[in-house]
C-alpha positions as CSV (number, residue, x, y, z in Angstrom):
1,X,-13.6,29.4,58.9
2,X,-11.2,29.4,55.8
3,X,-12.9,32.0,53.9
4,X,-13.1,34.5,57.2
5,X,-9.2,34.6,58.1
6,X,-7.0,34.4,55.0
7,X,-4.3,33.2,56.9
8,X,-6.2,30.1,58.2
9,X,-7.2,29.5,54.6
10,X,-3.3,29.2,53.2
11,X,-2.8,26.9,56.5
12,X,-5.3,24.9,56.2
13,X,-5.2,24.1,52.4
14,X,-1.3,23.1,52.5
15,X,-0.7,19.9,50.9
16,X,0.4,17.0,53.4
17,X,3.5,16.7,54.2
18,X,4.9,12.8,54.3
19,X,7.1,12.0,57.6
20,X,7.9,8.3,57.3
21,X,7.8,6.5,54.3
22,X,8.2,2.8,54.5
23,X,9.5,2.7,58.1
24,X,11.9,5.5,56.9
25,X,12.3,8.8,58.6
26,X,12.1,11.7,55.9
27,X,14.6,14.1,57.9
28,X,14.3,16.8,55.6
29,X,10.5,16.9,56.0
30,X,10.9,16.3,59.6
31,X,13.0,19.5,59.9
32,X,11.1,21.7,57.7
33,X,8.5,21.0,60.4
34,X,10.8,21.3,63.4
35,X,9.6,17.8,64.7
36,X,12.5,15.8,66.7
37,X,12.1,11.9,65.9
38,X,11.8,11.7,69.6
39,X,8.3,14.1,69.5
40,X,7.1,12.0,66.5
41,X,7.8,8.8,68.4
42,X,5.9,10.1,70.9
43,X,3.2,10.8,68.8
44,X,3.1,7.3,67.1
45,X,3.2,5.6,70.7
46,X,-0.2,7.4,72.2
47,X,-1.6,6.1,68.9
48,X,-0.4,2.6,69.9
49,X,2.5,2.4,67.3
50,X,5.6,0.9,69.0
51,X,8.0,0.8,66.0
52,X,8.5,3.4,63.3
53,X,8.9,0.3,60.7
54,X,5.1,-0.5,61.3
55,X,4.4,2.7,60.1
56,X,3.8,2.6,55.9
57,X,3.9,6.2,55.8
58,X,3.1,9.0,58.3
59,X,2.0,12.7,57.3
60,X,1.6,16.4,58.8
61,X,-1.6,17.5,57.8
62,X,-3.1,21.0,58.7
63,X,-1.0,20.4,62.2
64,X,-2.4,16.6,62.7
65,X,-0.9,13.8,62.4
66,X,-2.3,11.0,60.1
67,X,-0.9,7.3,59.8
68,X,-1.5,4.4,57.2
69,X,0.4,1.1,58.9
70,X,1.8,-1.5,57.3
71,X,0.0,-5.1,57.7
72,X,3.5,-6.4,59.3
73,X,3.1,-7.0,63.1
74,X,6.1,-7.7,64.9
């Protein structure tokens, strides 16, 4: 679909952008894509996350949302 909009092509082939990183919120990132904590907390929960520092790192891929978890269980 890429090659038949241009613009879908630039948007889908934009490098992931990392969220959390070791439990961490990366606010910057988090602004650029004008996500509130509260929304990515939100996020993590329907995926059956509880805690952001079970979360290893987080990214914002072509508009999903992609998790790696730590091994930690609290």
């Amino acid at each position: 679909m890429s090659y038949l909009i241009p613009a879908v092509g630039s948007l889908v082939s934009l490098p992931p952008l990392i969220l959390v990183e070791h439990g961490c919120l990366i606010n910057e990132n988090m602004e650029q894509e004008l996500l509130t904590g509260e929304e990515l907390m939100s996020q993590l929960r329907q995926q059956g996350v509880d805690y952001l520092e079970k979360v290893k790192r987080a990214y914002m891929e072509a508009l999903v949302l992609l998790l790696k978890l730590t091994g930690n269980w609290y």
